[in-house]
C-alpha positions as CSV (number, residue, x, y, z in Angstrom):
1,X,213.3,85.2,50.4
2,X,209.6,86.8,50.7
3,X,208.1,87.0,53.7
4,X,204.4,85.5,54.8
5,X,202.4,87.2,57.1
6,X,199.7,84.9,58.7
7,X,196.3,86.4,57.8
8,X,194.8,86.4,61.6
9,X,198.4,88.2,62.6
10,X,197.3,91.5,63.8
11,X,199.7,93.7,61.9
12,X,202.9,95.9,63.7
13,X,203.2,99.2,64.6
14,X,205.4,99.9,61.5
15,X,202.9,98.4,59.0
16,X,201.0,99.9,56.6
17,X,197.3,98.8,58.0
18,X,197.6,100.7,61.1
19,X,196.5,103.9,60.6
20,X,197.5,107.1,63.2
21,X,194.9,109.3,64.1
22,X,194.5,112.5,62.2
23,X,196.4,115.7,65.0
24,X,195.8,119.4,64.0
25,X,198.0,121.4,66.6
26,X,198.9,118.9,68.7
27,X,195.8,117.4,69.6
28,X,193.9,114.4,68.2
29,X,190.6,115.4,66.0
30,X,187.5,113.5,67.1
31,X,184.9,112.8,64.4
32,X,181.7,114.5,64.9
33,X,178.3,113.2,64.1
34,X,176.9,113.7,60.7
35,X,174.7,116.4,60.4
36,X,172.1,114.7,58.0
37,X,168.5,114.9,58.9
38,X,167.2,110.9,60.6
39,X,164.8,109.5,58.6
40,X,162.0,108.3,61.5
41,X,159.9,105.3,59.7
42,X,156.1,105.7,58.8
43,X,154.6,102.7,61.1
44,X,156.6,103.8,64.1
45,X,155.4,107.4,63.9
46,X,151.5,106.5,63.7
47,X,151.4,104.1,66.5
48,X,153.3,106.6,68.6
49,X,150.5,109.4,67.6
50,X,147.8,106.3,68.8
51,X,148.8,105.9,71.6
52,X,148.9,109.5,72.4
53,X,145.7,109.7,71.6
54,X,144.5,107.1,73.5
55,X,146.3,108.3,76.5
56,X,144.4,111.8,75.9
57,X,140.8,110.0,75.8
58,X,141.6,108.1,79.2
59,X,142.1,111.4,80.4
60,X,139.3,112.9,79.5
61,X,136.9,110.1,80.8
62,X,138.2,110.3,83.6
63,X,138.0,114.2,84.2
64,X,134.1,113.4,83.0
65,X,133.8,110.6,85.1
66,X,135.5,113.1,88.9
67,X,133.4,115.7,87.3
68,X,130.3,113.7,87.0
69,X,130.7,112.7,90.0
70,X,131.2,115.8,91.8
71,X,127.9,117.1,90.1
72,X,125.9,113.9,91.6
73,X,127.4,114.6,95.4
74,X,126.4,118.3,95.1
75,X,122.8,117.4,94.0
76,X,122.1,113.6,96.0
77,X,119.9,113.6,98.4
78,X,118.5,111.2,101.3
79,X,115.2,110.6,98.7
80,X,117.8,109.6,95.5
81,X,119.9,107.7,98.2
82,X,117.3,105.4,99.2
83,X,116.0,104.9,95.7
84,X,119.6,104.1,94.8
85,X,119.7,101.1,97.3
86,X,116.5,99.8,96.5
87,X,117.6,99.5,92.7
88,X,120.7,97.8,93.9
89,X,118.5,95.4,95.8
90,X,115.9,94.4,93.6
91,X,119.1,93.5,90.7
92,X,120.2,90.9,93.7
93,X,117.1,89.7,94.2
94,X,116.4,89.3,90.4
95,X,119.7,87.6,90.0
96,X,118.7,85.5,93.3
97,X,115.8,84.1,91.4
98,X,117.4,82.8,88.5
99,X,119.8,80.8,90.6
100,X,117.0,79.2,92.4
101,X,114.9,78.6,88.9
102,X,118.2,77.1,87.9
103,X,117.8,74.5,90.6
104,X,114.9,73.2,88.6
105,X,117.2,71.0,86.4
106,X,119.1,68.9,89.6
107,X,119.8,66.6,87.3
108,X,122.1,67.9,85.4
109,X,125.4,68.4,86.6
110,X,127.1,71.2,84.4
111,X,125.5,74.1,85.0
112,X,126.3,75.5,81.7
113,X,123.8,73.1,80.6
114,X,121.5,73.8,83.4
115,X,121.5,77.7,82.0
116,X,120.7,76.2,78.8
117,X,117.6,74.1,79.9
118,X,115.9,77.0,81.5
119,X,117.0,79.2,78.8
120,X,114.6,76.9,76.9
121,X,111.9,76.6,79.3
122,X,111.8,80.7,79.6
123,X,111.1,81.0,75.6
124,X,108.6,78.6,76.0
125,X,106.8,80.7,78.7
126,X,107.8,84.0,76.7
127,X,106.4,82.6,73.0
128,X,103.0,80.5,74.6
129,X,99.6,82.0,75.0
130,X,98.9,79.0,76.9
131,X,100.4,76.6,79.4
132,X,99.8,72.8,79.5
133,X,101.4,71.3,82.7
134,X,101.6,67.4,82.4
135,X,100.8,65.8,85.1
136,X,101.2,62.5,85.9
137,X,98.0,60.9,87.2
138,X,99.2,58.4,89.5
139,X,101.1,61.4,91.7
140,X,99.8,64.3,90.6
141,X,101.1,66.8,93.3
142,X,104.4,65.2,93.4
143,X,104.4,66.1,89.9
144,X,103.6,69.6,90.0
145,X,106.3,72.4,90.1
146,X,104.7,75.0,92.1
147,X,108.2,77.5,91.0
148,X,107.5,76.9,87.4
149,X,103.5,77.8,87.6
150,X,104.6,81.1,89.4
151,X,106.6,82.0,86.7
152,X,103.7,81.7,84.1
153,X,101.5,83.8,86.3
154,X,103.7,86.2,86.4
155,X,104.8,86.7,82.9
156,X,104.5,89.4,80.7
157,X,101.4,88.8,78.3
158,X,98.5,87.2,81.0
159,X,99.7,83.6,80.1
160,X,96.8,80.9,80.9
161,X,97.7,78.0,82.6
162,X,95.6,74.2,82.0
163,X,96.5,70.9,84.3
164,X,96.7,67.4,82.1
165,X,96.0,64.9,84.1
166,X,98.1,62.2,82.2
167,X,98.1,58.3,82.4
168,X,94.9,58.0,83.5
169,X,94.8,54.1,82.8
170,X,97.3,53.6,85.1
171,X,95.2,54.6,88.0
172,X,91.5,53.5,89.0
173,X,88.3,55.4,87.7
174,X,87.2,56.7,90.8
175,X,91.0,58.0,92.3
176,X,91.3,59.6,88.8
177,X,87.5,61.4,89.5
178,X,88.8,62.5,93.0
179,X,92.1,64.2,91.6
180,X,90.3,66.1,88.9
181,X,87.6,67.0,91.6
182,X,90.1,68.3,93.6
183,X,92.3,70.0,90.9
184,X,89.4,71.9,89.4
185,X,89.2,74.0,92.4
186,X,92.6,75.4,91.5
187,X,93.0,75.5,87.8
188,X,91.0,74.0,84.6
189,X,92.2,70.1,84.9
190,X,91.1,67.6,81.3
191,X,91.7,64.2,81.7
192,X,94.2,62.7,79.3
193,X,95.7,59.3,78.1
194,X,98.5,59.7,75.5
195,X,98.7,57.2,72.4
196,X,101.7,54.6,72.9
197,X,102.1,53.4,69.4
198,X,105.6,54.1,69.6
199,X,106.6,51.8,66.4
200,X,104.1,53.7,64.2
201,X,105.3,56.8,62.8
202,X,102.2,58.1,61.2
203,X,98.2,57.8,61.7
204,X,98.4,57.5,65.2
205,X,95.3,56.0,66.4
206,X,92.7,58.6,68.2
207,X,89.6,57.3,69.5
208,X,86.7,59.7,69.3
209,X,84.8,57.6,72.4
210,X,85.1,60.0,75.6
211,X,87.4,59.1,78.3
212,X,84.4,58.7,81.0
213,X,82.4,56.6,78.5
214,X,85.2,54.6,77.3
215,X,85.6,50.8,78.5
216,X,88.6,49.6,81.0
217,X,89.4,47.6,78.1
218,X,89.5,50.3,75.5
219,X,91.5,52.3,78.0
220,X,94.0,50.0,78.2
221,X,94.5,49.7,74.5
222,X,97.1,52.1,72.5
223,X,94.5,54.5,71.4
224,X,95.0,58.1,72.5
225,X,92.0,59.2,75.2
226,X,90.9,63.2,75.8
227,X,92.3,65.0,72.7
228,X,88.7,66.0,72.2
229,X,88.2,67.6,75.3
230,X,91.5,69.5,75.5
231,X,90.9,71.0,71.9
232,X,87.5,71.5,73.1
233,X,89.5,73.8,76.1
234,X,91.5,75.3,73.5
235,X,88.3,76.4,71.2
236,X,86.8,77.6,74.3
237,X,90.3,80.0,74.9
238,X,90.2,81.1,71.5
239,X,86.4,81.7,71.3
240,X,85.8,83.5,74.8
241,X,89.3,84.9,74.4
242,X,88.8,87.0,71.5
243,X,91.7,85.5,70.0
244,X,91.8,86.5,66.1
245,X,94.7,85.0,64.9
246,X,96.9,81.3,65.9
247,X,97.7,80.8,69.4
248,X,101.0,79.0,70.9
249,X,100.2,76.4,73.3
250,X,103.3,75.2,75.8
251,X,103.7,71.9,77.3
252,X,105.6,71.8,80.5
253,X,106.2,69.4,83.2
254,X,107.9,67.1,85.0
255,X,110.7,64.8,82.4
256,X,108.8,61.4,81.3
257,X,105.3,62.8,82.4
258,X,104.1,62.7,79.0
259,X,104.9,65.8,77.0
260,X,105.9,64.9,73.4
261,X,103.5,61.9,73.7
262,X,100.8,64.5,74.0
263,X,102.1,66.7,71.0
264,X,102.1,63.4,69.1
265,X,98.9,62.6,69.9
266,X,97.1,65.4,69.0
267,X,99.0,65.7,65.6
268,X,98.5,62.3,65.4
269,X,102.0,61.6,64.0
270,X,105.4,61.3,65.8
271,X,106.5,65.1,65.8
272,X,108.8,64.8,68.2
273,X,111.3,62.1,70.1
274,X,110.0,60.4,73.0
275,X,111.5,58.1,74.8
276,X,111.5,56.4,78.7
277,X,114.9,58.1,80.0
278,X,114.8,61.7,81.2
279,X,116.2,64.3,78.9
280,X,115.2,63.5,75.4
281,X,113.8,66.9,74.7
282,X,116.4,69.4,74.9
283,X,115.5,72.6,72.9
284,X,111.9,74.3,72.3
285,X,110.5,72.6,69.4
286,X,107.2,74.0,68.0
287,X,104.3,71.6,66.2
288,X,101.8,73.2,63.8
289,X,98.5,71.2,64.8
290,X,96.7,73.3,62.5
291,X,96.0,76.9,61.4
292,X,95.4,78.3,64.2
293,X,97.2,75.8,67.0
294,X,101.0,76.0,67.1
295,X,102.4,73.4,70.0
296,X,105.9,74.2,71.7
297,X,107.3,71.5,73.6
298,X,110.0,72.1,76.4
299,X,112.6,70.2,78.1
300,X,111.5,68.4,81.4
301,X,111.6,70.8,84.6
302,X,112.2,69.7,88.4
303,X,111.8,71.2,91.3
304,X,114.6,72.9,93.6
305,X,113.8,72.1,97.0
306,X,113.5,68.0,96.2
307,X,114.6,65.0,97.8
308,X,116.5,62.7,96.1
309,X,114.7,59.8,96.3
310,X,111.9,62.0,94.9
311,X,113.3,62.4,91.9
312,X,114.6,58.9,91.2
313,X,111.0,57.9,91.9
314,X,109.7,60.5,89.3
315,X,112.2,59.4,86.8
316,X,114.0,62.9,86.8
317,X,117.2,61.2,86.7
318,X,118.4,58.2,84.6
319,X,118.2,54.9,86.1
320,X,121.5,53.8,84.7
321,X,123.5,56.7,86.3
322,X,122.2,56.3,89.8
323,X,125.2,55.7,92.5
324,X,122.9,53.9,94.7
325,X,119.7,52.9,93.4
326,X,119.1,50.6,96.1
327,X,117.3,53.2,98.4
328,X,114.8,54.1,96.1
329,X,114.0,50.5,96.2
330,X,113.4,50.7,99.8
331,X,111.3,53.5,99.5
332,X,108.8,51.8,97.1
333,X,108.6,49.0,99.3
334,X,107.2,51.0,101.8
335,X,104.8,52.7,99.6
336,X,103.5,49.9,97.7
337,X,101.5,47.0,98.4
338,X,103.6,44.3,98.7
339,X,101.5,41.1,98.0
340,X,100.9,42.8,94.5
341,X,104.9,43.0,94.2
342,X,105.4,39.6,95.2
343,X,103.1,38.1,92.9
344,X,104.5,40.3,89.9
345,X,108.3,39.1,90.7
346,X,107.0,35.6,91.9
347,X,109.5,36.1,95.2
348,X,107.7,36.0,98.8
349,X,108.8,35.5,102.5
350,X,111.6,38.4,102.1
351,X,111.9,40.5,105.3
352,X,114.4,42.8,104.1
353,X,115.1,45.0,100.9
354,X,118.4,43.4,100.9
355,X,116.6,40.0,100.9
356,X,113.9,41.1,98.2
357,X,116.5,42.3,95.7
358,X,118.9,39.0,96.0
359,X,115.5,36.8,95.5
360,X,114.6,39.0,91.9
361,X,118.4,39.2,90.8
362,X,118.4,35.3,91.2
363,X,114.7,35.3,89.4
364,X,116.3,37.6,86.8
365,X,120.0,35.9,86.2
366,X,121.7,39.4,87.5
367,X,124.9,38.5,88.4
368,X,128.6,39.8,89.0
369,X,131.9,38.3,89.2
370,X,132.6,34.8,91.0
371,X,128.5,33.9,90.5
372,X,127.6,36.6,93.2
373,X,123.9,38.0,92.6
374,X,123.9,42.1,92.0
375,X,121.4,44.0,94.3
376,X,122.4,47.1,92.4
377,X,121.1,45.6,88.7
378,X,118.1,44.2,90.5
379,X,117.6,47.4,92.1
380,X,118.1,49.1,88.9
381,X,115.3,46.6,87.1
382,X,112.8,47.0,89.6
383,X,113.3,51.0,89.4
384,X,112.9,50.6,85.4
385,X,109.1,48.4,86.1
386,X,108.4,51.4,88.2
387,X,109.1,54.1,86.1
388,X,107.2,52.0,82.7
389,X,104.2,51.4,85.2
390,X,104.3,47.8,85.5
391,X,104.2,48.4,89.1
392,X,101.1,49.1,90.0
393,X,101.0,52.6,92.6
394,X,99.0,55.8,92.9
395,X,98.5,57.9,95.3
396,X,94.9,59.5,96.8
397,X,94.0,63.2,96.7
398,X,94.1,65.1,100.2
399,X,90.8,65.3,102.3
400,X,90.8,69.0,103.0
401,X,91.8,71.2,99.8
402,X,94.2,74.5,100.4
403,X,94.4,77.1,97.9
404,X,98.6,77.4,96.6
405,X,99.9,80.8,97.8
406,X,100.7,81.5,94.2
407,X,96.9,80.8,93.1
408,X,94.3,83.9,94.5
409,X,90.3,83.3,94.1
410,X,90.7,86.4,91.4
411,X,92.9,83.9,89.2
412,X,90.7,81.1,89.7
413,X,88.0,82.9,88.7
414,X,89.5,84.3,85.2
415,X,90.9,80.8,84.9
416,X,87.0,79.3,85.0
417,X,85.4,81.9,83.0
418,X,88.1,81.9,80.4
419,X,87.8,78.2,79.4
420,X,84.5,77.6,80.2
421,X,85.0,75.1,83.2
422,X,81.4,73.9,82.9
423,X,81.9,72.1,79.9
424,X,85.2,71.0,80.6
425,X,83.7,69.4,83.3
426,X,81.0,67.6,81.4
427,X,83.3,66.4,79.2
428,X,86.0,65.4,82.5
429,X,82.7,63.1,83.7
430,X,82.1,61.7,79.8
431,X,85.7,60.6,79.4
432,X,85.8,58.9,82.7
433,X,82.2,57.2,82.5
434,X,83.9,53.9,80.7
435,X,86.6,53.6,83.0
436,X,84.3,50.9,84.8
437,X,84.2,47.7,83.6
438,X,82.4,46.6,80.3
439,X,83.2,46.3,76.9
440,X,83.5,48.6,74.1
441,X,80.9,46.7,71.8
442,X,78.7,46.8,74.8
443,X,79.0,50.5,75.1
444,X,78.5,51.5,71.6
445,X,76.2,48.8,71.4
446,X,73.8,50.7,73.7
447,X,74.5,54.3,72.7
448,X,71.4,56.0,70.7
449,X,71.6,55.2,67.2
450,X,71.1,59.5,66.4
451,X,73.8,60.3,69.2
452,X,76.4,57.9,67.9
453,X,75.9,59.5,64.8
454,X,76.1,63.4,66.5
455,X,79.5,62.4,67.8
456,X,81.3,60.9,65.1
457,X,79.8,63.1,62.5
458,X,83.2,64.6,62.3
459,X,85.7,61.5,62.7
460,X,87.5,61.3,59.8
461,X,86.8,57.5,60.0
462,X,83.0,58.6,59.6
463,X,83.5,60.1,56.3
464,X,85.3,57.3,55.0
465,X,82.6,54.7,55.7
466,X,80.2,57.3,54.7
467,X,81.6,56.9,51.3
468,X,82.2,53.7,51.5
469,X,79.0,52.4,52.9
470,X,76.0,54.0,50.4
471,X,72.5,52.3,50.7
472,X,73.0,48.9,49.5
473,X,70.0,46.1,48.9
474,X,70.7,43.0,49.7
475,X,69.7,40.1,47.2
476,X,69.7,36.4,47.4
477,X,69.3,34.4,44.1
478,X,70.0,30.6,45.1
479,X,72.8,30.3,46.8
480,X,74.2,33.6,45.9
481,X,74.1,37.1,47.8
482,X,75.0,39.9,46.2
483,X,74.9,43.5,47.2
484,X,74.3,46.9,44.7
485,X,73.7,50.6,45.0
486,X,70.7,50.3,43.0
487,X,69.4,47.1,42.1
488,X,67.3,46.3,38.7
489,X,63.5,44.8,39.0
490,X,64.8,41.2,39.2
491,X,67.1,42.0,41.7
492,X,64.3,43.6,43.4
493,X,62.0,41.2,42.9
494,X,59.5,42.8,40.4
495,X,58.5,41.1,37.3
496,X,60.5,41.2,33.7
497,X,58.9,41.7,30.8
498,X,58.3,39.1,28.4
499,X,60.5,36.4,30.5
500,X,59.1,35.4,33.5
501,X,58.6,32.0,32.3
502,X,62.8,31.5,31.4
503,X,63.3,32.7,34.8
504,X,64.4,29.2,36.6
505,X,62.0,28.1,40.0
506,X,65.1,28.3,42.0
507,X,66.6,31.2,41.3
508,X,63.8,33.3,42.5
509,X,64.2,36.4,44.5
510,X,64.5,34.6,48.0
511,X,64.8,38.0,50.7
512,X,65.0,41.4,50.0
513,X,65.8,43.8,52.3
514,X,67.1,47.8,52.8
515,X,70.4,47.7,55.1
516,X,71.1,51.2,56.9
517,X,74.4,52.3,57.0
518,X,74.1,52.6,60.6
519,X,75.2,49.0,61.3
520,X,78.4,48.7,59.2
521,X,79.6,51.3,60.9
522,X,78.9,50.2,63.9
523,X,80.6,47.4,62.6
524,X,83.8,48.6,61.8
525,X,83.6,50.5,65.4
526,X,83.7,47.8,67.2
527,X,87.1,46.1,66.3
528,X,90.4,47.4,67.7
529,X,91.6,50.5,66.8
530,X,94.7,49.1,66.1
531,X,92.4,47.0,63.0
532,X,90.0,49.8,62.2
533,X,92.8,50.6,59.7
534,X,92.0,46.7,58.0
535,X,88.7,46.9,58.4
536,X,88.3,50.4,56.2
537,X,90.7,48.4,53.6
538,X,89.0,45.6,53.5
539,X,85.3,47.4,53.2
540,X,87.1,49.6,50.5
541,X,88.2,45.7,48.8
542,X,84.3,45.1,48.9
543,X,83.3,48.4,47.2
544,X,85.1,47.4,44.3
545,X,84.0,43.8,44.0
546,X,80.5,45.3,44.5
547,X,81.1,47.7,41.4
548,X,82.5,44.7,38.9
549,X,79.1,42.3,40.0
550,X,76.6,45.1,39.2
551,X,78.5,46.1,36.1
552,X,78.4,42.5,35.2
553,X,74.6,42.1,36.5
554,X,73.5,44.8,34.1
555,X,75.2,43.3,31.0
556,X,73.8,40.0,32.0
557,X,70.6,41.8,32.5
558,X,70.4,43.4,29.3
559,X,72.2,40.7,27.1
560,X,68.9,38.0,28.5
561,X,66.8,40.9,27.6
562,X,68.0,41.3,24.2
563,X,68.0,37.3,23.7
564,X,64.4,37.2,25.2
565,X,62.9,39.6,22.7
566,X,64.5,38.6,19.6
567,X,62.8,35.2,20.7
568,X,59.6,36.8,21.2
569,X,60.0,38.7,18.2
570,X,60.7,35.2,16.4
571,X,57.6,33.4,18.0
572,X,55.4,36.4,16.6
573,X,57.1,36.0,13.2
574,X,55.8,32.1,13.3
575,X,52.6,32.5,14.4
């Protein structure tokens, strides 16, 4: 029979598959390498000859560098040596300054965001020609960032720098007189109150009326106060200034102080976001006011060295994030008068601030879990009424006045003559002149007919009634009144021709009379600005009814005329 082999059975010594190595004279013949050329490939050949050459540049650099080197030893001297280490120290104190401008922004926490803020702020500074700093009238020093003004003055490009003395009816006429007295010593100060028609999107309301001639009553309406005398500052810059082309105008300050109010006043529509938490403006945005004013507005600024209750007060930090808002309570209930805050809260006989805020979180409803009343959301309430306002503080200028080290009587001066502080002043004592009591009406009511005139000769509001308003006659026939641009002879009581007997007994020309335009306008003046708006549509309504009665008066006119002389003409045929 055949024989199987089992296919994984290594085969025997005898078998055919084992194969003896090759022997030439007795000893075993070892195979020797091929002599064939290696094929080396492409990509491994060129990254080798990279690298070579890589290694070869190090080398060289560095043989530059030890030579370079040497060459500086051999020639360095005690002179180069100490200007060396005054280099070195004016980069640390460079780099020492930017960390302490980055403690302007406390309130934020990542400091990548911090760099970005004052990233912003320092384009502002770097684009402007002028600085606005917002202030906030009711604290105007608390407000002021002494770092930030330092900065300007000591940019590249002699930067001018102007105080806004915002909120001005939040604080009484003769406190607001004393700050801008004793801020015009220092820098040129205007007077402002930004417009807080914060529903209306366009046509914010503007009211020519100065801020020192304007009514407490005016003041405290929605209208925007001072725009005229800060553009009057900026013609000034531009005229003494030599300025040929636009200028950029900065607005800086303090978060919730007022800056994109401003910018919307003055362009009199809402520009840019505003709102009454901290940190709605976060990059540069620029305004074009006109052709030759361009407004930049920049994120709100703090100061470093700052207390924290400081900047709660100053609304630097959101209300709603606060850990403990319950000491700036306290704090404001030392400053403030208390009889005003108990009547505004209707709570009284507290001793504590613990006590106060348990009687407003039961006035308010604020409670936590198991019917416990919340000190914290009362304390947080009561910090919101103080940032809106609604509780009433300001604080009094110093008696003695000290110069800032960063202000010299050399910047002062170029400050002064630069804007013209004389008129700024003028106008600083017009604005505030109706902050006493009285009534609008009553002020324009007693204002020279010529100079009301003078001043509104450019209000836009002017030029509407102007065209509205042309000479009109009034005319009574009966019980009728009528009005017209230019009346006929029975309108103006002269004779017709040929039909003064069809004219009826009663319907004779009663009163006659020339009305100026004057009045009308004073008129329309003296409703709210909020309803100037209805007043100019309704007087526009008027126009038009005006036109359609003395287009029909004439064709009445001339159809009676017509029918009286073809009966005359029929009375001559008779007789």
């Amino acid at each position: 029979m055949m024989k199987l082999r089992h296919k994984n059975k290594k085969p025997g010594k005898g078998s055919k598959g084992c194969k003896k190595p090759a022997r030439q004279n007795g000893k075993k013949v070892t195979s020797r390498p091929s002599s064939a050329p290696q094929i080396v490939h492409g990509n491994d050949h060129a990254s080798r000859e990279a690298e070579l050459k890589k290694k070869r540049v190090e080398e060289m650099r560095e043989k530059q560098q030890v030579a370079r080197e040497q060459e500086r030893q051999r020639h360095r001297t005690m002179e180069s040596y100490c200007q060396d280490v005054l280099k070195r120290q004016q980069e640390f104190e460079q780099k020492e300054e930017v960390l302490q401008e980055l403690n302007m922004f406390p309130q934020l926490d990542d400091e990548a965001t911090r760099k970005a803020y004052y990233k912003e702020f320092r384009k502002v500074v770097e684009y402007s020609d002028v600085i606005l700093e917002v202030l906030d009238a009711r604290d105007p020093l608390g407000c002021r960032c002494f770092q930030m003004e330092e900065t300007v003055l000591r940019a590249e490009g002699n930067k001018k720098l102007v105080l806004v003395l915002n909120k001005i009816d939040l604080v009484p006429k003769e406190i607001v007189e004393k700050w801008l007295e004793y801020l015009r010593n220092e820098l040129p100060t205007v007077a402002f109150k930004a417009s807080t028609q914060h529903h209306q999107v366009k046509n914010l309301t503007r009211c020519k009326v100065p801020v020192d001639q304007a009514s407490e009553s005016l003041l405290k309406s929605k209208a925007c106060f001072g725009a005229e005398n800060l553009m009057r500052v900026l013609g000034n810059y531009c005229r003494l200034g030599e300025i040929r082309g636009h200028i950029r105008v900065g607005v800086v300050g303090l978060p919730n102080v007022g800056k994109s109010s401003l910018i919307n006043s003055l362009k009199r529509s809402r520009a840019c976001s505003v709102g009454a938490v901290p940190g709605v403006t976060k990059f540069m945005q620029e305004v074009y006011l006109d052709k030759f004013i361009r407004l930049l507005d920049a994120p709100g600024i703090v100061p470093g060295p700052n207390s924290e209750v400081g900047t709660i007060l100053r609304n630097c930090i959101h209300v709603q994030k606060l850990a403990d808002p319950v000491t700036p309570v306290e704090t404001i209930l030392q400053r403030c008068n208390l009889e005003e805050i108990s009547n505004y809260y209707g709570v009284s006989g507290f001793q504590t601030t613990e006590h106060f805020l348990t009687a407003v979180a039961h006035r308010l409803g604020k409670k936590k879990k198991g019917g416990v009343y919340s000190q914290e959301q009362a304390a947080k309430a009561v910090l919101a009424d103080w940032v809106s306002g609604k509780i009433s503080f300001y604080t009094p200028p110093p008696p003695t006045h000290t110069l800032p080290t960063h202000l010299s009587a050399e910047i002062v001066k170029e400050m002064t003559e630069v804007f013209d502080i004389e008129d700024t002043e003028q106008a600083n004592e017009d604005t505030m002149e109706c902050l006493a009591v009285g009534e609008s009406d009553e002020l324009l009511g007693d204002m020279d007919p010529q100079e009301m005139e003078v001043r509104w000769l450019h209000s836009p509001l002017v030029k509407i009634a102007d065209a509205i308003e042309n000479k009109t006659t009034v005319y009574k026939i009966g019980n009728l009144t009528g009005y017209c641009t230019k009346p006929n002879r029975h309108q103006m009581g002269w004779p017709k021709r040929n039909v003064d007997h069809h004219c009826p007994q009663n319907n004779r020309v009663v009163e006659v009379s020339s009305v100026d335009r004057r009045p009308m306008l004073q008129r329309i003046l003296e409703t709210d600005p909020l309803q100037q708006g209805q007043a100019l549509a309704s007087a526009l309504k008027n126009k038009k009814k005006l036109q359609k009665h003395k287009i029909a008066t004439k064709l009445s006119d001339s159809m009676m005329s017509m029918l009286d002389l073809s009966g005359n003409s029929d009375d001559c045929a008779d007789d």
